[in-house]
Each structure stands twice: as structure tokens, then as C-alpha cells.
C-alpha positions in Angstrom: -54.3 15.4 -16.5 -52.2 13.6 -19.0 -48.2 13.3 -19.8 -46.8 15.9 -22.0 -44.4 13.0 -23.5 -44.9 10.5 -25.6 -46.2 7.3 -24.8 -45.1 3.9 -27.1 -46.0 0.4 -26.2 -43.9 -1.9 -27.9 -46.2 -5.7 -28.2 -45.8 -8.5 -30.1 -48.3 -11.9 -30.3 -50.1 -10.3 -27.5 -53.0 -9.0 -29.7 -55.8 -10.8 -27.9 -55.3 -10.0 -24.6 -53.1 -5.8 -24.9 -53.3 -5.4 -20.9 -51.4 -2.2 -21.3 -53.6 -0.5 -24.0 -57.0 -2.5 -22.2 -54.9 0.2 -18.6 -54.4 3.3 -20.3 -57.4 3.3 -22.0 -59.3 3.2 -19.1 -56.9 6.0 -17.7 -57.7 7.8 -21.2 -54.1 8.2 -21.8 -52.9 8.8 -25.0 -50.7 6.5 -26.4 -49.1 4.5 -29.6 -49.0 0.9 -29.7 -45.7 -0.3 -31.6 -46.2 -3.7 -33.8 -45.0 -5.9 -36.6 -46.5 -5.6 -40.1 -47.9 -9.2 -40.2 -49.6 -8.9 -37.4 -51.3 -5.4 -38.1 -54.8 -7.1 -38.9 -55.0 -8.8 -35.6 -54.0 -5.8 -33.4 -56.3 -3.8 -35.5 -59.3 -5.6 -35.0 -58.7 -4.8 -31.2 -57.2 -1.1 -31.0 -57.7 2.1 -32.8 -55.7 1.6 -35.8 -54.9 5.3 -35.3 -53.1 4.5 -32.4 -50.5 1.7 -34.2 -47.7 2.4 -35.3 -46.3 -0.7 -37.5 -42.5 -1.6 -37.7 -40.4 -1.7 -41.1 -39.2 -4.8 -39.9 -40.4 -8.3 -38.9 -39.2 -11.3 -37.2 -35.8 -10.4 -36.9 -34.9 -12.4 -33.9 -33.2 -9.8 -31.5 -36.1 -9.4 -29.0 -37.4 -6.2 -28.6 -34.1 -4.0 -29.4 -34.9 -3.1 -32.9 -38.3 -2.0 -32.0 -36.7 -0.1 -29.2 -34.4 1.4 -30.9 -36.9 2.3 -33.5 -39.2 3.9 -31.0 -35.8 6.2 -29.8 -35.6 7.3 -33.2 -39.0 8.2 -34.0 -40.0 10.1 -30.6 -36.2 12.2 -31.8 -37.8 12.6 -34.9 -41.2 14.7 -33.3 -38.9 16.9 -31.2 -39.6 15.1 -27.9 -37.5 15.4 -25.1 -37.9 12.4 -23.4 -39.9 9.3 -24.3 -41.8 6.5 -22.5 -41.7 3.2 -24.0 -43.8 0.6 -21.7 -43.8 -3.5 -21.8 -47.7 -4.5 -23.4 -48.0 -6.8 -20.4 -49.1 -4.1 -17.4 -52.4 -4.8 -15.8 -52.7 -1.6 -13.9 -51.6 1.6 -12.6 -51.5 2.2 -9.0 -50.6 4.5 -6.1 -48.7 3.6 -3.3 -50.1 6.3 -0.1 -50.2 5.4 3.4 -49.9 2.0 3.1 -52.9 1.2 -0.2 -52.2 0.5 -3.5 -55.5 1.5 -5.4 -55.7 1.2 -9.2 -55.3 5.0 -10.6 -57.6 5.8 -13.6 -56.1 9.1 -14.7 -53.0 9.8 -16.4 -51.2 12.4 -13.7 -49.1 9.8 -12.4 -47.2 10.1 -15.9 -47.8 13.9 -15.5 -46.5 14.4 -12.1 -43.2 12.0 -12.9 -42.3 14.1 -15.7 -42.8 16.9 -13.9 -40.2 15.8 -10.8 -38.1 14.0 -13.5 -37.5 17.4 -15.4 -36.7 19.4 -11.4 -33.3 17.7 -12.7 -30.8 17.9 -15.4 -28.9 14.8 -15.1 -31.7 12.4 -14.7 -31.1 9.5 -17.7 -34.3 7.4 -16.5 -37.0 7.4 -14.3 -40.1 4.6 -14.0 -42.5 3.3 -12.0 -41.4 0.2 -9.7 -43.1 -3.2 -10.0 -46.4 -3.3 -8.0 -45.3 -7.0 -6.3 -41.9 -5.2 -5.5 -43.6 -2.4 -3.1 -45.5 -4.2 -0.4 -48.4 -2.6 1.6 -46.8 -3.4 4.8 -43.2 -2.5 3.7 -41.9 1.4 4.1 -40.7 2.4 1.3 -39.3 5.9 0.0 -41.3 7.5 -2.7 -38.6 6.3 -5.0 -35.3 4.7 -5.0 -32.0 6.7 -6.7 -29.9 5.2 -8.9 -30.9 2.0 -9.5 -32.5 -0.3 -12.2 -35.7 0.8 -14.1 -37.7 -1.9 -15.6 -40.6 -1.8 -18.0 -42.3 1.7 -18.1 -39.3 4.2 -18.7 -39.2 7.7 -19.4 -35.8 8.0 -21.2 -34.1 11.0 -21.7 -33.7 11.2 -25.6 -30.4 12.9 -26.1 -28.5 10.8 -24.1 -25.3 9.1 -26.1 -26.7 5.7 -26.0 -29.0 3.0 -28.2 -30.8 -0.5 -26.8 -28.1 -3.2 -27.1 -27.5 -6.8 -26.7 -30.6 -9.3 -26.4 -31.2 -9.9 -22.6 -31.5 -7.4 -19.7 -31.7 -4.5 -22.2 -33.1 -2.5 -19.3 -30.8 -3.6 -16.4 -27.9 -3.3 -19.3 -29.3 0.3 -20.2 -29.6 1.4 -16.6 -26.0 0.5 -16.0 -24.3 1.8 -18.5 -25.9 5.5 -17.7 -24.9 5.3 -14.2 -21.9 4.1 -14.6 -21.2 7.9 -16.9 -22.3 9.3 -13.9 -26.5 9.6 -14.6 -28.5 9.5 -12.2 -31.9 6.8 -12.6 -35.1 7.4 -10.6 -37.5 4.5 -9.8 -40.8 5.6 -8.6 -42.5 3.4 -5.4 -45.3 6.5 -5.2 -46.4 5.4 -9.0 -46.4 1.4 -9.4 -46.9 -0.6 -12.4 -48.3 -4.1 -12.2 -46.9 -5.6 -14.8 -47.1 -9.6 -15.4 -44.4 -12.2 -14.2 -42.3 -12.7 -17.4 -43.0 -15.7 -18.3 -46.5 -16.5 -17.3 -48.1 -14.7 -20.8 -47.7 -15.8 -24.2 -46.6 -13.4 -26.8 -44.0 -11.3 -26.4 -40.4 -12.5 -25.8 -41.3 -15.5 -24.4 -40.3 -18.3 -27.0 -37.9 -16.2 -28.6 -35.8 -15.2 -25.4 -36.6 -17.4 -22.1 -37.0 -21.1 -23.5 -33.9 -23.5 -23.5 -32.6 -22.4 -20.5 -32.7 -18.6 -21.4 -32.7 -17.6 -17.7 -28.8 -18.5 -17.6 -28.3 -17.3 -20.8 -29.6 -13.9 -20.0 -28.0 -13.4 -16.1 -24.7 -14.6 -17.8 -24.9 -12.0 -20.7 -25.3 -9.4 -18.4 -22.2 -10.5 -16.1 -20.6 -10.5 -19.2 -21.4 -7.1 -20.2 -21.0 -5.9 -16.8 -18.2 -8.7 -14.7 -17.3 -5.7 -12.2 -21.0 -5.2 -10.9 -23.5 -8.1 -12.1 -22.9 -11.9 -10.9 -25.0 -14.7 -12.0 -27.0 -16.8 -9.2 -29.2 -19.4 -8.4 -32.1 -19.0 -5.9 -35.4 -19.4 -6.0 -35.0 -22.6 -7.9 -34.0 -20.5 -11.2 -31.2 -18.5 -12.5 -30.8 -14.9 -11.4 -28.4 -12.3 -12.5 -27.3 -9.8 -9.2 -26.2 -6.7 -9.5 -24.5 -4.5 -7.1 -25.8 -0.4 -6.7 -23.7 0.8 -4.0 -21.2 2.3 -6.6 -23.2 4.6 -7.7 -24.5 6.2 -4.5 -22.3 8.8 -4.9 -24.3 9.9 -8.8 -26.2 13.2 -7.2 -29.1 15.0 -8.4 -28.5 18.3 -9.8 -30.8 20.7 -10.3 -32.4 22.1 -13.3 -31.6 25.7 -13.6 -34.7 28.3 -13.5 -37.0 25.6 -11.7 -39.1 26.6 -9.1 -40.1 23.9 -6.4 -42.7 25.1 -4.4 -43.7 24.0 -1.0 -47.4 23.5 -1.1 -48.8 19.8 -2.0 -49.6 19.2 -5.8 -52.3 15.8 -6.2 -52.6 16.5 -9.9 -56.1 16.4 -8.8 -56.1 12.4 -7.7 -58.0 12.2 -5.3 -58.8 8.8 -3.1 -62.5 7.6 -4.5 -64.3 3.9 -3.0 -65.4 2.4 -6.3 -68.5 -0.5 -5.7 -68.1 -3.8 -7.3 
């Protein structure tokens, strides 16, 4: 079973090692990776050059927001309701079910999230949390309201809003809807293990996070956002922290004409022992 939305990738310099396209090809998920015209050759020589979609634009030094913004426009532009637009550095799927995380090699995890996304008509965002951020031995909920939502989004594509600014577009993003009263869903049942920032090259990584672009980015967002985001230092880094609690009070509402029935839908997962 496979997602009835759109899927876009957005990558840059990450040609020789696409861990997202390397995941949802082995989940045989459909999908469009997002690039820069000079690096087209390179990314072709490694995915189906039907699957590309190349950029108008190069090297224009604002991180990923044009291409984000670009990938809003275009997923508008085939009638989609909603998007998803995922970081090219995710190693793996997984579910998170009585305590195990194993790897998922189908696409209804993107199914079944749409599916609970659309019970609800004020739902901006929804993803799937970080697979370090959901321990084994933790309880969690099968996902967190209101909150932040990182990485692999499924965004909502009427909603009044474009990518901004250069740092924290997703915490800055996630913000602004809830603070107009959205509601955000964060999925612990569906994880994505997606790579420490910082640890691959490619991506933002020179552009964004050298000289000190930790700070930079926790202060922008303070900036953007003085009355709930603080910058800190822990962990021997700078951090930016933001503060939920005023939007507990953003409730779900109900899609009209949806009917929730009682029985348990798998999306036909099913728990299989795979032999090294």
C-alpha cells in the first residue's frame, strides 16, 4: 500500500550516497527527487532520471527555502492536497510497536498517516518523529499534538503560508501554524531515521552550520519567535528551546462525513524475522 500524496525529496551534493531514495526504493514508494541543474548528471547516474525533478535555480545561497518553496508550488500546481517533502538524509523507515523498532519495507506507513491526518480538518502538519528521539524502553504515545515536525512533513497545501528565513525553517514553520490556531501531529507509531545534521556532507552543511551556524540559527529563531523560543547552551553546543505548552489548548476537529471505525486497520504490515 502506498501514499495517495505526493512524495518530493529535496537533495543537494548528496548524489553518491541518496539514503532516502536508496529507503523508499526498497519500500517501492513512489517518489520525486528535487535537485539543482548542475548537478543533474551526477544524480542521474544514480536514480531514475524519471524520478528527478531539476530546479530553475542554482546556488542561490538560502538553504533549502527556495527548493521548498518550489516543491509547495508544484505539488499546488497537480491538484494535490497535501504534500510530503522529506530531508535526502533518512536511512530508514521504522515502526514503533510494543517496544521494537523494525525497519518497514512498504509504503502504508505514509498511507495510514494520511489517512488519520485527513480524520481532521485543521491539521497543518503531520510527520514521523526522529527514530533516536523514540526509545525502545521509553512509553511513548502514538504521537505527540502540537508540536514541532521535522524532516518528513505532510503539509497541508492551502494553508496561507511559504518556507521563510534560512535556519529552523521547520521549527519556524511549525510555529507560525500553531500559533493561528493549527494543530501539528508528530507520529512516534511511524519513525524516520534520519542522520545527525552535521555528520554527512552535502546538503546544508557548508552553506548553513559552519562558522558558528549553530548560534546563528537558535538565535534566528528567538528572533523570529522571542515570546516562545530561547537560545541555550548544553550539550557542549548551541541549542535553540522552544516552549509548547501554549498551544495545548489547539484541538482536533473533526472532518465532517468521516467515518472512524472501531476494528484494527495494519495496512497489511505485518511483523516478518528477516535472516542476515
Amino acid at each position: 500500500m502506498n501514499p495517495d500524496y505526493p512524495i518530493y525529496i529535496i537533495s543537494k551534493g548528496r548524489w553518491k550516497n541518496p539514503l532516502t531514495v536508496k529507503s523508499l526504493e526498497r519500500m517501492k514508494v513512489p517518489y520525486h527527487i528535487v535537485i539543482e541543474p548542475q548537478e543533474y548528471d551526477n544524480y542521474a547516474s544514480v536514480v531514475d532520471p524519471n524520478k528527478i525533478y531539476v530546479l530553475p535555480f542554482s546556488n542561490l545561497g538560502q538553504g533549502s527555502i527556495p527548493a521548498r518553496n518550489w516543491v509547495w508550488d508544484h505539488s499546488v500546481s497537480i491538484g494535490a492536497k497535501r504534500h510530503w517533502i522529506l530531508d535526502d538524509n533518512i536511512e530508514a523507515f521504522n515502526r514503533l510497536n510494543r517496544n521494537i523498532k523494525p525497519v518497514v519495507l512498504t509504503g502504508s506507513i505514509f498511507k495510514a498517516a494520511e489517512d488519520f491526518t485527513d480524520r481532521y480538518e485543521n491539521v497543518a502538519l503531520s510527520g514521523f518523529n526522529y527514530y533516536s528521539f523514540c526509545k525502545s524502553t521509553d512509553p511513548v504515545p502514538p504521537f505527540y499534538l502540537n508540536t514541532r515536525v521535522y524532516s518528513c512533513i505532510l503539509i497541508k497545501n492551502d494553508l496561507p503560508y511559504k518556507w521563510r528565513g534560512r535556519y529552523n525553517e521547520d521549527t519556524d514553520l511549525s510555529l507560525r501554524v500553531l500559533k493561528d490556531g493549527w494543530c501539528t501531529i508528530l507520529f512516534n507509531a511511524f519513525l524516520a531515521g534520519k542522520v545527525t545534521t552535521m555528520r554527512m556532507k552535502g546538503g546544508n552543511t557548508d552553506e548553513l552550520y559552519a562558522n558558528d551556524g549553530r548560534k546563528k540559527m537558535a538565535e534566528a529563531l528567538a528572533e523570529l519567535h522571542p515570546d516562545v523560543a530561547t537560545v541555550v547552551w548544553k550539550f557542549n553546543r548551541w541549542h535553540h528551546k522552544v516552549d509548547y505548552k501554549p498551544f495545548k489548548k489547539n484541538k482536533l476537529i473533526k472532518s465532517q462525513n468521516i467515518l472512524i471505525k472501531n476494528d484494527i486497520n495494519n495496512y497489511g504490515m505485518k511483523l516478518v524475522e528477516i535472516k542476515k
